[in-house]
C-alpha positions in Angstrom: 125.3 229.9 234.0 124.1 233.6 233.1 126.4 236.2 235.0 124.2 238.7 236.6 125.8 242.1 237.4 125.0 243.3 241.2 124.7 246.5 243.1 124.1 247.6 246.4 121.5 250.3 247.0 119.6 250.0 249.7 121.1 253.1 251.7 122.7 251.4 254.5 126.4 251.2 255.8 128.3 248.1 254.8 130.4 247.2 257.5 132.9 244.3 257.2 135.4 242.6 259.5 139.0 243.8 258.4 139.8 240.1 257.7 137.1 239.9 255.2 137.2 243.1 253.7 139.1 241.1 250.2 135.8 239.4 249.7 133.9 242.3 248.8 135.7 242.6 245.8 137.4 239.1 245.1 135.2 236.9 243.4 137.8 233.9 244.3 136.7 234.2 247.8 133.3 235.8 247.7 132.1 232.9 245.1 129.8 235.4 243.4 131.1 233.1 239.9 129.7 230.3 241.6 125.9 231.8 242.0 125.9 233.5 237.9 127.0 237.4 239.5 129.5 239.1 238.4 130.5 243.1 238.8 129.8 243.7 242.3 130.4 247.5 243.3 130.6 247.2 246.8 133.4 248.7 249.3 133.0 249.1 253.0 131.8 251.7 254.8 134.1 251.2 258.2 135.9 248.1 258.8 135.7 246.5 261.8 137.9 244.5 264.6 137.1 242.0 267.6 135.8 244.1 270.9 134.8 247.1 268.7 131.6 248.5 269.8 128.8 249.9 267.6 125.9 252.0 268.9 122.4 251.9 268.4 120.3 254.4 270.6 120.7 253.4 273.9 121.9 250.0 272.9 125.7 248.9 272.7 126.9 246.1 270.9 130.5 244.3 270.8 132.0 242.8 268.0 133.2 239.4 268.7 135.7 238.3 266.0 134.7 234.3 265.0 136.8 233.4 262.1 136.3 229.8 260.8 133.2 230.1 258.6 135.6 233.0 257.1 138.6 233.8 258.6 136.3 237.5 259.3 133.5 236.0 260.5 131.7 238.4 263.5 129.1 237.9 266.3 127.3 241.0 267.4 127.0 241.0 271.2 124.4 243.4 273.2 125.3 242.4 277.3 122.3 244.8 278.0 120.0 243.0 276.0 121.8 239.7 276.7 121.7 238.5 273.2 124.1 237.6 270.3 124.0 237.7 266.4 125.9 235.1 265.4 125.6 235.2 261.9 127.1 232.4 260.1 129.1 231.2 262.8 126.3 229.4 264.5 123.3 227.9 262.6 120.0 226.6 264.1 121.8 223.3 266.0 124.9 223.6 264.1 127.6 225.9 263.1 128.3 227.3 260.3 129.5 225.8 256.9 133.7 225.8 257.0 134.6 224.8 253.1 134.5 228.5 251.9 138.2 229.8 250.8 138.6 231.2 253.9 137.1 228.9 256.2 138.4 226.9 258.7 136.5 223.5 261.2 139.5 224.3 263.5 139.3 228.2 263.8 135.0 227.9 264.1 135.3 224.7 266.8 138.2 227.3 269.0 135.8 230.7 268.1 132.7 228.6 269.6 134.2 226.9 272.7 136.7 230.2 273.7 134.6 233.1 272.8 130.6 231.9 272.4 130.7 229.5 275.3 132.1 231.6 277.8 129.1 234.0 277.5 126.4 234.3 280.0 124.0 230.9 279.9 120.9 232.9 279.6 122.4 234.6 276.3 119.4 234.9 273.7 121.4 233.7 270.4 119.7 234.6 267.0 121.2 232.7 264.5 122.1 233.4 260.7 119.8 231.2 259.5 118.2 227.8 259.8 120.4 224.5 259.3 120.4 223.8 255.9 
């Protein structure tokens, strides 16, 4: 497979939970190999840890720390808003995919039932993507 080198510049902060921060740079746990990239130049901008908040106008959201697609898997929680980002950790009637280097059925299965669950019922959740 052709490598492809890779750069980020579309101007925006990279943020990154501290327990994924390796896989910006590690190609044995980002897999870039595995899709033909190779080279990435990307570092973080601010890392991040579970309850941190970030702010967007009027808008606060909390970082929820999921780790079992990776072990630095994040939701982004607005209670204002009442809605979650889930990212990878939650798919369109699934969860997310757990045979990644750092992934882990037993850490996403405790992240969902102890930290997604216990959320308010009418949370609005937006998933990563659509199963697969």
């Amino acid at each position: 497979m052709e490598q492809k080198n890779f750069e980020i510049k579309c101007g925006g902060n990279v943020l990154v939970h501290c327990d994924d921060a390796e896989g910006l740079y590690n190609e044995e746990i980002s897999l870039t190999y595995y899709i033909g990239m190779k080279n990435i130049k990307m570092k973080a901008d601010s890392r991040l840890n579970d309850e941190d908040k970030i702010h967007i106008g009027n808008l606060e959201f909390q970082i929820i720390h999921t780790p079992g697609h990776t072990k630095g898997s994040i939701c982004i929680y607005c209670s204002k808003e009442k809605l979650l980002f889930s990212g990878d950790t939650l798919f369109r009637g699934t969860w997310g995919r757990t045979d990644l280097p750092t992934g882990s059925f037993e850490e996403i299965m405790n992240s969902i039932t102890n930290k997604l669950m216990v959320l308010p019922e009418d949370t609005i959740i937006y998933p990563g993507h659509r199963k697969v």
